[in-house]
VEXZATI-418320 format. One line per field, with one value per residue (C-alpha): residue number from 1; chain; x negated, y negated, z negated. Coordinates in steps of 0.001 Angstrom, whole numbers, plus 500000, padded with zeros to 6 digits. Each point is the difference from the previous one (the first is absolute). Example, Ala and Ser with C-alpha at 12.3 -4.5 7.8 and 13.67 -1.06 7.14 Angstrom:
<pts>
pati c(1,2)
kolpa c(A,A)
east c(487700,498630)
north c(504500,496560)
up c(492200,500660)
</pts>
This chain:
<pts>
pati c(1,2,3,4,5,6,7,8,9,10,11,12,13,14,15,16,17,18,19,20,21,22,23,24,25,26,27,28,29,30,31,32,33,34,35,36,37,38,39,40,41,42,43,44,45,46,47,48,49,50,51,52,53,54,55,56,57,58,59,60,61,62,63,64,65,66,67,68,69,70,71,72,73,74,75,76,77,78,79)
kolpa c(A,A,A,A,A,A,A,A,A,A,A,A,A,A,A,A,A,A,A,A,A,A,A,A,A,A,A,A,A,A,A,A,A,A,A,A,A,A,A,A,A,A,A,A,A,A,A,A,A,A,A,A,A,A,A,A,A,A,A,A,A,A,A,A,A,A,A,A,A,A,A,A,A,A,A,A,A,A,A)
east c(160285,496406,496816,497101,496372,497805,496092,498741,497035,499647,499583,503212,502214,498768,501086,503575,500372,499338,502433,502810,499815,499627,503463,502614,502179,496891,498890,502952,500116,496774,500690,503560,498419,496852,502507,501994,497188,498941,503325,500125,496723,500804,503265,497684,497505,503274,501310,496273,499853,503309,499169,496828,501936,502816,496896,501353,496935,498871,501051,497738,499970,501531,502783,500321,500032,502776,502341,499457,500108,503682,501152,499038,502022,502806,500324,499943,498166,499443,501303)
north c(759277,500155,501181,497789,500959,497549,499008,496575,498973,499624,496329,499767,502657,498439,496354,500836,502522,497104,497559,502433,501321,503524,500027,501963,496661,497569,502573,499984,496229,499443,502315,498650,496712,500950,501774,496655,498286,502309,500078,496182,500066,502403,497554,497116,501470,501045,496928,498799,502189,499160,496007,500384,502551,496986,497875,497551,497425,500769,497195,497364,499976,496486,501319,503338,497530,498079,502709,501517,496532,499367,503828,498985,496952,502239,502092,497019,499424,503096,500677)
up c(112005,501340,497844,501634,499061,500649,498836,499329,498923,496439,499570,502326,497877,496842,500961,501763,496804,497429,502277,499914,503809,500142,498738,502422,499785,500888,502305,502101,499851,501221,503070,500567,500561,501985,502096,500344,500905,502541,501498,500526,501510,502551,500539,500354,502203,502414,499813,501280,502975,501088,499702,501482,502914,500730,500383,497512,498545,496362,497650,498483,496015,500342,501838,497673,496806,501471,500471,496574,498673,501752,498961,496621,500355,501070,497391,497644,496593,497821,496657)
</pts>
């Protein structure tokens, strides 16, 4: 385990104190999904340089709602 020292300002402290998130467990939550997202972004932004590299036209939002409308459609109703 890591000891982390850190300062807030006191507004800050008081408010994540009072909803329960200077906790170690909702600590490491909140930095287990901020590193997530960060991760995915990096993905995406690859992803983006390697589509705009291949020369391949971005898609219209028509054409991006039609493909997550037909993956939806795929994967069939929820439950």
């Amino acid at each position: 385990m890591t000891t982390l020292q850190i300062e807030l300002p006191d507004g800050t402290a008081q408010a994540a104190r009072a909803a329960g998130l200077l906790t170690p467990q909702a600590l490491d939550r909140l930095l287990n999904e901020a590193l997530r997202k960060r991760e995915a972004a990096n993905s995406l932004l690859s992803i983006a340089d390697r589509v705009a590299a291949a020369g391949i036209a971005p898609m219209t939002m028509q054409e991006i709602n039609a493909e997550v409308k037909a993956a939806r459609a795929e994967r069939g109703p929820l439950n």
